[in-house]
Steps between C-alpha positions, in 0.01 A plus 500: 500500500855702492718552339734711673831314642545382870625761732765286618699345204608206479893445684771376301454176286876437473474514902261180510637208619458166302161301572632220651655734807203720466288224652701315770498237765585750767291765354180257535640384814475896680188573306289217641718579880341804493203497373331165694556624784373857393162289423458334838605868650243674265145393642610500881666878463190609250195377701587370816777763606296755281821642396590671178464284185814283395396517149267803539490574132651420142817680580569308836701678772645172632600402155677866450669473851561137388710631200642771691688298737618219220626800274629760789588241783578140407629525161776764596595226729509220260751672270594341256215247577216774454139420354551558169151678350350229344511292857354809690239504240380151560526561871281800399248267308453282741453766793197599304389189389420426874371870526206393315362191686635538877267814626207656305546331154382165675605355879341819655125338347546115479482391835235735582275384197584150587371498877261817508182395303439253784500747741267703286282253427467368886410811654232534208651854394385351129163413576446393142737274421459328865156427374604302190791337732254443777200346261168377653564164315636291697815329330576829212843482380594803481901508471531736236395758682797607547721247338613266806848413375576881542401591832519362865273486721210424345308136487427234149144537647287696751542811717864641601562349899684811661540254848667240266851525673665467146299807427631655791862383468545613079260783448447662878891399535598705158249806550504604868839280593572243721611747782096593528386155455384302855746259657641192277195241403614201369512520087563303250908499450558552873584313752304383802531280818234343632354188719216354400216279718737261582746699669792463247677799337562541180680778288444557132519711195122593414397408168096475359401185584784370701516402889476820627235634253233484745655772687531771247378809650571455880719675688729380819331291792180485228267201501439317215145283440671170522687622824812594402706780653700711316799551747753759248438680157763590310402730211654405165714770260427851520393490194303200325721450226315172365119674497642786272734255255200358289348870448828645414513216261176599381582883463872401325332491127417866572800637648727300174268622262564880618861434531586341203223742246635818709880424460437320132327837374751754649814323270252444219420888486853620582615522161217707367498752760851556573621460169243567267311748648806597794269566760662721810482198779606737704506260784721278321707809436583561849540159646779466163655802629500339821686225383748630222816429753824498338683168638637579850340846525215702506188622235551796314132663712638452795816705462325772386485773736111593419435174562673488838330876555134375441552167680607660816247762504182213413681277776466808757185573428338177485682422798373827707145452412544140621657624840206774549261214481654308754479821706895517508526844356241823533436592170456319170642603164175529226450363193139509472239849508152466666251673289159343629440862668542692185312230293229383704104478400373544109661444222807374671333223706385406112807371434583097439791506732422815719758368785774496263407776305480750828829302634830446258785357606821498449719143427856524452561236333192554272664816423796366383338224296297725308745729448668214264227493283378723190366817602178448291438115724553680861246781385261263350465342863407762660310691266316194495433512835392857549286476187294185562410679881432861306253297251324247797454850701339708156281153454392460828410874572260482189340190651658215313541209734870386504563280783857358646398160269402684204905650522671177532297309228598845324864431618484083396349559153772731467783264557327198295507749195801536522606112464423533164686787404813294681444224249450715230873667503634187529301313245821428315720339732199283655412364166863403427513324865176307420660407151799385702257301753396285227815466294430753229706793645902549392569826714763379767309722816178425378709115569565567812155683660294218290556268832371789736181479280386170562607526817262757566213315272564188736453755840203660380340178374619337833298780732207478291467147510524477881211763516299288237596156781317726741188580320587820293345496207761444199478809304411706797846337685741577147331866485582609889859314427515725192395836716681452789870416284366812293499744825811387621659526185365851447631570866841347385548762233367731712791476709769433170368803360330738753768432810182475732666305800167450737230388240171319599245431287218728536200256583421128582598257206196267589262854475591465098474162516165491672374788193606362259558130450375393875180703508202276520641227581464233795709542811599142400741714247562808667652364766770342279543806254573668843804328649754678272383810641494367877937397486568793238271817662788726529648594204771702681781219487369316224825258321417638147655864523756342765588278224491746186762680671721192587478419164680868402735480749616146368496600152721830605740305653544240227331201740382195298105562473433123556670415788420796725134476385544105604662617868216725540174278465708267712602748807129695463344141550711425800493859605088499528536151680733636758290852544180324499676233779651838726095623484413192639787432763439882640097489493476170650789623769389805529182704527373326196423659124564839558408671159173674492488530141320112354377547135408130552196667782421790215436233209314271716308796625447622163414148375232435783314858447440465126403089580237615751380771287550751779697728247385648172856451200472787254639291247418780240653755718847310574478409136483879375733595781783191378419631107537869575882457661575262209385756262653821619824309574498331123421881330791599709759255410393525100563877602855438624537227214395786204562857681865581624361820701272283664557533945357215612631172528243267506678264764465799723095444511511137622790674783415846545156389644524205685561571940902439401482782256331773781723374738822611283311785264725766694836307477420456146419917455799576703717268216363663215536833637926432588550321209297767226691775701862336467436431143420812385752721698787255523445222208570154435830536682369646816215222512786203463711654792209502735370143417766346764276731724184371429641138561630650812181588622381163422794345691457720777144417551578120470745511748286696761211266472718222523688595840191593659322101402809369671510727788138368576539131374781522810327723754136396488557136321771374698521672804119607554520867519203690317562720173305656265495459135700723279233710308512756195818343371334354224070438398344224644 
């Protein structure tokens, strides 16, 4: 949609090392040290410590610190021994391979969907569906409602048992924690001592249907029917490893299907939008500045004294607001302006995002990012913005009624036009990789990205079959596979394109599905269609734009495409087991699932209302609403495809508008304003000496965030003392 070239140009070619040293044993070896252990650390210092975000957005802070300290600290050290570029770019790769399963992009959702519908269910909080699971006909089967395989908790037949002590032990155990639950019954997997009528004692592991199966459910110096006396309980694992194994089993068709697709597509589109099209990735551009170490000494950036300048300064300042919340120092140093006094009642309170609208903020490293990019992409975000509120607050004052849903199925129908547009430019190097798929194709790098292809078919087809096992309706399962990859591709270039590190998609993916392909039928099917949006609700660490920008950074760095790609599915599928193990380990140990946020509760919800009828679905509504942001978005991309005067990017629609977008709308202005200032009164060369800046600021940032998580992962995780979070650092 571009044309103009990156910001940050490509480093020396003649610098690369050869492939084979590019990807090494040792390099793999650090990559997966850090980042496994980064994955069990993410979930306990996200949700349970309620600390600052590991991850926290596309352009990680602990993957910049991460870099920092391999480039400025250990490679010095290693000499002649340094990581060469090519190694610190698969270390890179796999840091944000992991990035996109081990918080929001999956663990922070799976174990939540997989025990929380029984809780729902039980205390009747969906009165509808407990009616067609708790039938008047004696003997209804209903196990697809939901699908049993998937979820704990919940019975082949009849009404949900809350007093079953496996009940108690796996879902009370995971949601509330075992430190709340009542003293130690005996459970299946534990141990208990006992004497029975006879007066002998015996001792035994408790299994269904074995000796001691008769007393599941006591407690100490209980009574059993036949006499027996429990004399000692012991309580089995923390956690109940074996009751979660078959549904992670059941869930694993998902979580390889995303994996593999999301990591498939980023290398398949690579070579159309960085070299055909040389889209910005400004991201990418950074984290290969980042790594561009001569052997045995430091990157270019970071001996550049702006860069030094604006690190220090975002360090300070990050660092000062952090002490003023923890009440360490009087005063606080601003970066936002409070102007709900000046823009309070009519029109203003008009607005679709009124709080951010009447309060911008400031984010350094936003500032920085954006700074890398065209002038005419960092205006279109926020003029976006500002323009979408101005229009919602002339509608609404003339008595047109625009709602909060009407804007996102504005804001979705924006970002599936623009899927089209994507394939579009790059009609030509698709159809030579599908000619290469079959055998018909003699371009060598259509060759190579013809494996990533089927790949991706095989994902795709993979996901939609396991919806179809579950009762989803074939073409309805192949069309939300379709949508869904579509979004998170259009979020991918997004980031390539746009530099837009916190991105979330601007409304529920099962709200399209449930318009569009979903609407009308059975909950039979809806409850299938929904459990892609139940593990992948939060689009803010999603493995697609993690992986688009892996991808650059491995093809900067002259890494072999194949085998980092390979290393990648591989340490994101062990990265999401070990994250989604840590959630377990600290909820079960600990005060249970500690995330209030369960799109698994808002699609059953949603599912139950329109199956009891107690909610009226403008279909036509959503349907106009969906058509109108396709429309205006398609005009303005055949705009920007025909006019070269034209100021709006059409990416900037499906950004500009969504809660990311007002979160960052002043960051964004304040870029735009630097960079259109330095261009015209100092140039091109002025711009290039201040970009080591601008990654400064990003650096800075990164590193501030970063000591903070730690300080709090020691002082409140380890040794119990209270802290606050870190806020206004970075959205969300």
């Amino acid at each position: 949609m571009t044309d103009a070239p990156p910001n940050l140009p490509p480093t020396d070619a003649a610098r690369d090392p050869p492939p084979g040293r590019a990807f090494s044993a040792r390099a793999v070896l650090i990559g997966v040290g850090i980042a496994l252990p980064l994955a069990w650390l993410a979930t306990w210092n996200d949700f349970h410590l309620n600390n600052t975000f590991l991850f926290n957005h596309y352009l990680p802070p602990i993957v910049v610190v991460a870099m920092l300290v391999l480039t400025a600290l250990v490679n010095p050290l290693l000499g002649r021994r340094s990581l060469r570029r090519g190694e610190l770019a698969v270390i890179t790769a796999l840091l944000l391979a992991v990035g996109g399963v081990a918080s929001s992009g999956f663990a922070r959702f799976w174990s939540g969907v997989v025990a929380g519908p029984a809780r729902l269910l039980e205390r009747q909080d969906l009165p509808a569906l407990k009616q067609r699971l708790d039938p008047p006909v004696a003997g209804h089967d209903w196990r697809w409602l939901p699908p049993g395989d998937l979820f704990l908790g919940i019975p082949p037949a009849g009404p949900i048992d809350a007093n079953d002590p496996a009940y108690k032990a796996v879902i009370d155990g995971y949601l509330d924690g075992r430190a709340r639950l009542a003293p130690a019954r005996v459970e299946p997997g534990g141990t208990v001592r006992w004497r029975d009528a006879q007066g002998i004692e015996h001792h035994a592991v408790v299994a269904a249907g074995g000796t001691a199966a008769a007393l599941i459910g006591l407690r100490a110096q209980d009574r059993a029917a036949d006499g027996a006396t429990v004399l000692a309980v012991e309580a089995p694992s923390p956690v109940p490893w074996s009751a979660w194994l078959m549904p992670a089993l059941a869930w694993s068709p998902l979580l390889i299907g995303v994996v593999v697709a999301s990591i498939a597509l980023a290398f398949l589109v690579r070579q159309q939008w960085l070299h055909h099209e040389r889209l910005p990735y400004p991201i990418g551009g950074v984290l290969v500045q980042l790594i561009d170490a001569p052997p045995g000494g430091l990157p270019e950036v970071l001996r550049a004294r702006a860069f030094l300048i604006a690190a220090g300064c975002a360090c300070a300042v990050i660092t000062w607001r952090g002490l003023h919340q923890s009440g360490l120092v009087p005063f606080t140093i601003a970066l936002d302006l409070d102007l709900g006094p000046l823009l309070a009642g009519a029109p203003w309170t008009d607005a679709l995002d009124h709080g951010h609208l009447t309060h911008p903020f400031l984010y350094l490293g936003f500032i920085g990012l954006a700074f890398l990019v065209p002038v005419d992409l960092s205006f279109s975000l926020w003029a976006v913005f500002l323009g979408g509120n101005l229009l919602a607050m002339w509608l609404r004052g003339r008595g047109v009624p625009i709602d909060a849903d009407h804007a996102r199925q504005f804001d979705v129908g924006a970002m599936i036009a623009i899927a089209p547009l994507v394939l579009w430019l790059g009609r030509r190097w698709y159809g030579l990789v599908a000619l290469a798929a079959i055998g018909r194709g003699r371009d060598p790098l259509a060759r190579a990205a013809a494996p990533w292809l089927w790949a991706m078919i095989a994902a795709l087809g993979g996901i939609a079959l396991w919806l179809v096992l579950h009762g989803a309706p074939l073409v309805a399962a192949l069309a939300t596979v379709v949508g869904v990859f579509a979004l998170l591709t259009v979020m991918a270039r997004i980031v390539a394109e746009l530099g837009v590190p916190y991105l979330t998609l601007p409304g529920s993916v099962n709200d399209l599905v449930h318009a569009s392909v979903g609407f009308g039928l059975p909950a039979t099917a809806l409850v299938p269609l929904a459990l892609i949006g139940m593990c992948l609700g939060s689009s803010r660490e999603a493995l697609l734009p993690y992986a688009a920008n892996a991808a650059m950074v491995a093809d900067r760095a002259g890494v072999p495409a194949r085998r980092v790609g390979v290393a990648m599915i591989v340490v994101a599928l062990i990265g999401a087991a070990v994250a989604c193990a840590s959630k377990l380990w600290h909820a079960y140990t600990g005060d249970g699932h500690c995330d209030g946020w369960w799109p698994a509760s808002n699609e059953l919800v949603a599912i139950d209302a329109r199956f009891a009828g107690t909610v009226a679905v403008d279909r036509a509504g959503a349907l106009w609403s969906y058509g109108a942001g396709a429309a205006v978005t398609g005009a303005c991309g055949v705009a920007r495809i025909l006019l070269t005067w034209w100021p709006l990017h059409p990416l900037a629609i499906g950004a500009g508008l969504s809660w990311a977008g007002g979160a960052a709308w002043a960051s964004f202005l304040a870029a735009w304003l630097v960079k259109s200032l330095v261009l015209r009164y100092g140039g091109v060369g002025l711009y290039r000496r201040l970009v080591p800046a601008a990654i400064g600021l990003i650096a800075g940032e990164a590193v501030a965030m970063c000591g903070f998580a730690v300080v709090k992962m020691v002082a409140t995780g380890v040794f119990g003392i209270p802290m606050g979070s870190m806020d206004g650092a970075s959205p969300g």
